[in-house]
N, C-alpha and C positions, 0 to 999 in steps of 0.2 A: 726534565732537563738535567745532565747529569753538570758536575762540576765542573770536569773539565772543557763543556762547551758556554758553559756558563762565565768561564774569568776573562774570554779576550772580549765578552756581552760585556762585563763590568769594569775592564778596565778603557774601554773606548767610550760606555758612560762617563767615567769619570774627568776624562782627558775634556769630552765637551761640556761637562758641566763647569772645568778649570776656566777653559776660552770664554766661559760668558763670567766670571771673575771682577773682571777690568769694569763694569759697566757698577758707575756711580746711583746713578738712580733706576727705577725700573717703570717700566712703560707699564701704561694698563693694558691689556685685552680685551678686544673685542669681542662681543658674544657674536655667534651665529648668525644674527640675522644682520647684525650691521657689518658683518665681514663682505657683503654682497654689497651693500652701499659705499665701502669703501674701495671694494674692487671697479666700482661702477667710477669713483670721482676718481680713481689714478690713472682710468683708461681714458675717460675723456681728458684731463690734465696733458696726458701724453700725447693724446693725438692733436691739442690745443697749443702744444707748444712750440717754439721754432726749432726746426731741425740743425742748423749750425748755432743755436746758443749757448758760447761754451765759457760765458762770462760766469754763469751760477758756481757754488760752492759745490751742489749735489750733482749735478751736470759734469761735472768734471771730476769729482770723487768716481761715478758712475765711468763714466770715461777710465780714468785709472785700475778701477776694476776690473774692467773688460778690458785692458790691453796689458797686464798683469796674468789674467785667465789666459789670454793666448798665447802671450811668453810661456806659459807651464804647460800649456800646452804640446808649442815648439817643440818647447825643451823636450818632452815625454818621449814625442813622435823622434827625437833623434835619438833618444836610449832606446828604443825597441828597434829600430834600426841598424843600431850598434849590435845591440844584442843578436838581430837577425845574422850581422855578418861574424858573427864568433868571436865579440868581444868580451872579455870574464868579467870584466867590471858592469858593464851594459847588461849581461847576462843576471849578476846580482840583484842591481839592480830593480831591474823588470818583474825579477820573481819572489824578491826577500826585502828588499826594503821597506814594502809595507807594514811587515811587523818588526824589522827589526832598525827601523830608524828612530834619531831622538825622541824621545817618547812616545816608541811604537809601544803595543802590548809584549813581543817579544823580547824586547831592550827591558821595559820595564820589570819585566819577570825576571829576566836574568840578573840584571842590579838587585832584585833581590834577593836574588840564591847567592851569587861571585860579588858582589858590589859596583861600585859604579864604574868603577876603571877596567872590571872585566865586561861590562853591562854591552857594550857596541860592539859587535862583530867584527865589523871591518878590520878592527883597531887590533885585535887578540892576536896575541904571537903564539901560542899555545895549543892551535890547533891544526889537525892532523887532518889530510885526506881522509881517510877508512872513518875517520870519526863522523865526518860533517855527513859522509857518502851516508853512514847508520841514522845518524841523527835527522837525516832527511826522508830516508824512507821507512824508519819505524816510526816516529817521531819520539820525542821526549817532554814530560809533565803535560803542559798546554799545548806545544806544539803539536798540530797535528801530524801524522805521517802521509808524507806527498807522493804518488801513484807517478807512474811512468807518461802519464798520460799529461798530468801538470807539471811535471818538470823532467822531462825527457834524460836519455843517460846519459849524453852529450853533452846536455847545460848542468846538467851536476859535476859533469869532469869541471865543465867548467867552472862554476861556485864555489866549486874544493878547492881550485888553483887558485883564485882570487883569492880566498879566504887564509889560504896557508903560505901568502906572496912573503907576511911580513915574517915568516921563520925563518929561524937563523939555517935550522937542519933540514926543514919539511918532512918531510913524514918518518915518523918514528919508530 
């Protein structure tokens, strides 16, 4: 495994080993064979229960859950829709903010290289069509370089425009 497929492995370890952080105590684990008896008492628990009981704490945490998941979901389904109809923000969105959102692997690389206030994309005034256009199809350090195939020349005109919205001059 070379290094560079190795840092966005170690920096999305890290980020979930941060999210379990918050928890004060730590639960035991189960060994193997009582993970079947535990699967066994949550499936009859569930089918034992009342279907409108939304008085419990965990019932309704559960509830919250699941109508949280489909709000992101919504939401999603209306960024790729955006994106479908040649929206640049939508279009960003769909195909970069995975690594380059708060605490993606590609934000956190770059606050390392520029520091934090250069670290988000969106945010940079600094940057140039022809740059982002290079920077996407060769790639740079971690970045991989993206084929025509993932991101089309069309949603890169588009990327380039979103990204270089906040210039005073655009392209340099």
């Amino acid at each position: 495994m070379t290094v560079r497929a190795f840092v966005p492995f170690l920096a999305c370890a890290v980020l979930a080993l941060a999210a379990c952080g918050d928890k004060e105590t730590s639960e035991p684990v189960a060994e193997p064979e009582e993970m079947s008896v535990l699967a066994e008492t949550a499936s009859t628990a569930e089918t034992q229960a009342e279907p409108n009981n939304t008085s419990g704490d965990a019932h309704g945490a559960e509830l919250t859950k699941v109508s949280s998941q489909a709000a992101a979901a919504e939401q999603a389904k209306g960024v790729f829709k955006r994106a479908a109809q040649g929206d640049a923000e939508a279009v960003y969105l769909a195909n970069c903010q995975y690594c380059h959102i708060q605490l993606g692997p590609g934000t956190i690389t770059l606050s390392r290289r520029l520091g934090p206030e250069e670290a988000l994309l969106a945010n940079r005034t600094d940057l140039t069509e022809g740059y982002v256009k290079t920077v996407v199809r060769n790639g740079l350090n971690t970045m991989p370089a993206l084929t025509r195939v993932e991101v089309s020349d069309e949603e890169l005109e588009l990327i380039a425009a979103y990204l270089t919205r906040n210039n005073n001059s655009g392209e340099e």
